[in-house]
N, C-alpha and C positions, 0 to 999 in steps of 0.2 A: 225231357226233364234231365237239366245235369246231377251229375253226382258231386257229392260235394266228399274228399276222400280227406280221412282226420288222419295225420302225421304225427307223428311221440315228440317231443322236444329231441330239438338237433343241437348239436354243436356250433358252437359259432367260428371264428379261425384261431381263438387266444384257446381258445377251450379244446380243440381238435389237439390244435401244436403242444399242448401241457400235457394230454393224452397218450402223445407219441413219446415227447421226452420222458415220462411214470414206464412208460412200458419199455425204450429205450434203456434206460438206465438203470433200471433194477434187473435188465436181461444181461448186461455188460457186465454187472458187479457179480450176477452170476457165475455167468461163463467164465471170468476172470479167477474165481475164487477154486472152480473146481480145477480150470485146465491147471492150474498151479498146487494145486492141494491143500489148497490153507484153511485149518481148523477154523470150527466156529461161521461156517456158509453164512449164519442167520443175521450176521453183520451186514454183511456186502451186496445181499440180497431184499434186506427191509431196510434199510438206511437211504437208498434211494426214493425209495417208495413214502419215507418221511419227508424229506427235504421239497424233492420234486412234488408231491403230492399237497403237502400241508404249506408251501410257501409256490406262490406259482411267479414271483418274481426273483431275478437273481440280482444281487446286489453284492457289494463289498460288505456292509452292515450284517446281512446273510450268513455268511460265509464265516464271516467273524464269530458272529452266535455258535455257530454251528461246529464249529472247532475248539471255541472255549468249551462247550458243554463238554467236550472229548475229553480233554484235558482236565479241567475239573473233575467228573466222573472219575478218571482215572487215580487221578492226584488224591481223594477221596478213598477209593478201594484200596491204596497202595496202602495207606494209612492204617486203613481201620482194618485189614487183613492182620499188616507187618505186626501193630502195637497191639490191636485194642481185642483180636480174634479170642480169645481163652478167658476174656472177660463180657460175657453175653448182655450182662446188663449196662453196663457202661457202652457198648457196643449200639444196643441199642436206643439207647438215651442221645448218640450219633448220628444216628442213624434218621428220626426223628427229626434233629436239629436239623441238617443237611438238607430233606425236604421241606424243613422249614421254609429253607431260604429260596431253594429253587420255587418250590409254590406259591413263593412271594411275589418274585420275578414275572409268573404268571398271571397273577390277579390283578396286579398293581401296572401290570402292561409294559414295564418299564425295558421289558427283554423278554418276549413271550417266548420266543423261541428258544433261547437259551435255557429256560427256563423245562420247558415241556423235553426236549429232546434231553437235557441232564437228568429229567427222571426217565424216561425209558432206559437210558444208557446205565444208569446210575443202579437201577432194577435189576436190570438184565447180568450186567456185571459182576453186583454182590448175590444173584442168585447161583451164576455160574461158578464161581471163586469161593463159594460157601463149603462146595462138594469139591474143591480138589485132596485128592487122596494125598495123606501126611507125607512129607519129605519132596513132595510134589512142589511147583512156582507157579506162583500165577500171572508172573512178566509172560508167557507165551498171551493170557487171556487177554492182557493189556497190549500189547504189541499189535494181535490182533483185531484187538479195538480200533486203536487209531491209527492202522493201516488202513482199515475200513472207512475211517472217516476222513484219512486222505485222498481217497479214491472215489470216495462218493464225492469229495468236494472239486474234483477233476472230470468223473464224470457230468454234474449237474453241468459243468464250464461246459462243456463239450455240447452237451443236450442243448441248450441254453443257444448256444453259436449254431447249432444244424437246424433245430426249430425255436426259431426265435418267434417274441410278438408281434401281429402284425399290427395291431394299436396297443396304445398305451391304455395301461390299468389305472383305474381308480384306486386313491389308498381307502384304507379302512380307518376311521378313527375310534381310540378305545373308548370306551364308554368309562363315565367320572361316577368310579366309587365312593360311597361314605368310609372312612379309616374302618369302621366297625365289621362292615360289610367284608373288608379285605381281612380283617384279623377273623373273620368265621371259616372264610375260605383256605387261609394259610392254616387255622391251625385244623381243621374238618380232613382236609385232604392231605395232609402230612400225618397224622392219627389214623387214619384205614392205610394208607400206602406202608405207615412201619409196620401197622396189626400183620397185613399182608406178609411183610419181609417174617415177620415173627412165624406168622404159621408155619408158612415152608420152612422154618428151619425146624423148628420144633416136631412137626409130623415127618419130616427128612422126605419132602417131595421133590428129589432131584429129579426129576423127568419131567416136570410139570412147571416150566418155563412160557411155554403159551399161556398156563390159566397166572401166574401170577403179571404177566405184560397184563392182560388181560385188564385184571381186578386196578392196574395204575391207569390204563388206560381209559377208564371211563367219569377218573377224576379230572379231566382234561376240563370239563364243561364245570368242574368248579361250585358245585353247590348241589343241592337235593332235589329239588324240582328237576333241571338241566339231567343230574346224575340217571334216573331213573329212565328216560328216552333213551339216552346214553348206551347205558347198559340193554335195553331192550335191541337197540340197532345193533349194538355189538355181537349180541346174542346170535340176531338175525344173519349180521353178516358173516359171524365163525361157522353156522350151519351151511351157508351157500359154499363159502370159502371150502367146506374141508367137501364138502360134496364134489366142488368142480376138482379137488386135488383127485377125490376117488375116481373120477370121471377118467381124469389124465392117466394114472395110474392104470385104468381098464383098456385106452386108450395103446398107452405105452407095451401095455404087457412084459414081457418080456426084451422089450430093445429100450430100455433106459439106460443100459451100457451105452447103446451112441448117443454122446453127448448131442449134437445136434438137434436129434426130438426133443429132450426135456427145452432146452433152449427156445425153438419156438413153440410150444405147449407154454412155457414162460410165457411169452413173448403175447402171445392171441389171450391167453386170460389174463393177463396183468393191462391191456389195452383197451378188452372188452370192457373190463370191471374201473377202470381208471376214467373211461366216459362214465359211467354210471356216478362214481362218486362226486366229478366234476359238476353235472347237470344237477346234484345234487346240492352244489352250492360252494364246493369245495372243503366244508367242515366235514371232521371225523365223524362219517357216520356210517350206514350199511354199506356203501362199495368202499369206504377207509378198510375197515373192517375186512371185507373180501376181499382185500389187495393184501394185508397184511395176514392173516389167516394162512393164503398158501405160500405167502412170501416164507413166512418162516415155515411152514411144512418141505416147500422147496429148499432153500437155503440150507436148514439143518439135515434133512432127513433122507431126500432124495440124491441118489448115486447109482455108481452101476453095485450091483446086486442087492439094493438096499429096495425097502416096499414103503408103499404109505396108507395101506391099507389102515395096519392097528395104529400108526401115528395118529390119521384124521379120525377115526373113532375114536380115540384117545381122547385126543386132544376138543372136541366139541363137548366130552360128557365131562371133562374136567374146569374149565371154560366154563361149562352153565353154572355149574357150581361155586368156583370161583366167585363169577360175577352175581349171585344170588347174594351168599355170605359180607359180600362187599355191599353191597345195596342195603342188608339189612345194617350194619354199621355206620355205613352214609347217615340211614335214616337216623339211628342212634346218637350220631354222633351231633346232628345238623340238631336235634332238640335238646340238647344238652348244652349246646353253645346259645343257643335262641333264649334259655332261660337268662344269661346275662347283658346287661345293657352294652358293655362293651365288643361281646363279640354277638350280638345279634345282625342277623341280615336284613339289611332293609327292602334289598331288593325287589323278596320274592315273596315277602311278609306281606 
């Protein structure tokens, strides 16, 4: 009597090769950032892991997105820091606006990616730039920025030319919203993403940059029903994520000075976890989640004599929290716009 032996889902050769270039390239922006020294790791180190990860095609159209979000984001922060900083309400009445528009871009498909990556970028930046100490610039944070996203856009070239497709991808096409639908989604998720920027500034949670990526990051999916998985995977994957940093860390011990180990310690969990999220289907979900997790635990946090002990504990118990309070607002927010005919969603109605 034969055995008949059951196999997990494999990769196939497009989905292997995307695997390599995620683990690839978010290991280069690494090692690049440390052996140089340059502030702000959490750039060089998650920006690959977005681009590579969340678009598995390289194109000029790409690339383009991906560079305007830089620039805008920036162009943005420059603004509302220079002018608008000592006036909190105007400030954020800006701030609001600005997601407007990027989570319009989103909905409406018209530039998704420019759209999603200018709110990370756009988050991340006015959370960092919020805390810089008086007489202080925040050109080093911006400089920073989009060196990072020069280099990520150099690396993906590179990944892209070593592991290239071996067949051609199917496009996706957007699915055709009702106007209605799009204005519940624009204004739903631009209304928790500023609530969001508000709290941190207001409770002055400068350390807690994972939990506010977090609470934007789960408005990716755009609506209540979507949001609420969302956040559940995210949940799931910040737990894995900061577990395998602790793992690395027990791992590392004491030789995180040689650069080398943290490198391929990168390298084997940003590959393991980069099939996981592929086989996954490629949307931001529990290995998005775990790839980003220790991405920015590595990037920001890991060095030589630096630990990531109280980081990953940190950072998961603030994380849960985070995305609780945003969920309950989501909810809040998605019944408060469903009361009007214009911004009701039909979708999910």
């Amino acid at each position: 009597m034969s055995k008949v032996v059951s196999q997990g889902p494999q990769l196939d050769s497009n989905g292997l090769r995307q695997a390599l270039r995620i683990a690839g390239g978010c290991t280069i922006g690494f090692t690049i950032s440390k052996l140089m020294n340059w502030p702000n790791g959490i750039f060089f180190t998650v920006y690959p892991m977005l681009l590579l990860g969340m678009v598995p095609t390289f194109s000029r159209a790409v690339i383009t997105q991906f560079i305007a979000s830089a620039a805008f984001s920036a162009f943005v922060v420059l603004i509302m820091q220079g002018l608008f900083s000592h006036l909190p309400v105007v400030m954020t009445l800006l701030v609001f606006a600005v997601f407007c528009i990027l989570f319009y871009q989103m909905s409406s498909g018209a530039a998704f990616l420019f759209g999603a990556l200018g709110v990370v970028s756009l988050s991340i930046q006015l959370h960092f730039s919020s805390y810089v100490d008086q007489g202080s610039s925040i050109y080093p944070l911006i400089l920073s920025n989009g060196l990072a996203i020069f280099l990520t856009a150099i690396i993906a070239a590179i990944m892209h030319g070593i592991f290239p497709d071996v067949t051609a991808r199917p496009g996706r096409a957007m699915p055709t919203k009702a106007k209605e639908s799009i204005r519940h989604e624009v204004l739903l998720c631009a209304s928790v993403a500023t609530l969001s920027f508000v709290v941190f500034q207001v409770f002055d949670l400068n350390d807690s940059i994972s939990a506010q990526a977090a609470s934007v990051l789960i408005l990716f999916s755009l609506c209540w029903k979507a949001a609420g998985m969302a956040a559940w995977q995210r949940a799931i994957g910040t737990l894995i994520g900061c577990n395998a940093a602790l793992l690395s860390q027990l791992l590392l011990y004491s030789h995180s000075d040689f650069l080398l180990f943290p490198i391929i310690t990168l390298w084997i969990l940003s590959f393991i976890f980069a099939r996981f999220h592929i086989l996954g289907g490629g949307i931001p979900g529990i290995g998005f989640g775990v790839l980003t997790t220790f991405g920015i635990l590595f990037g920001n946090y890991l060095g030589p004599g630096q630990d990531l002990v109280y980081s990953a504990l940190y950072r998961f118990s603030s994380v849960s929290v985070a995305i609780i309070l945003s969920l309950c607002a989501v909810y809040v927010m998605h019944h408060i716009l469903n009361r009007f005919s214009v911004t009701r969603h039909h979708t999910f109605d």
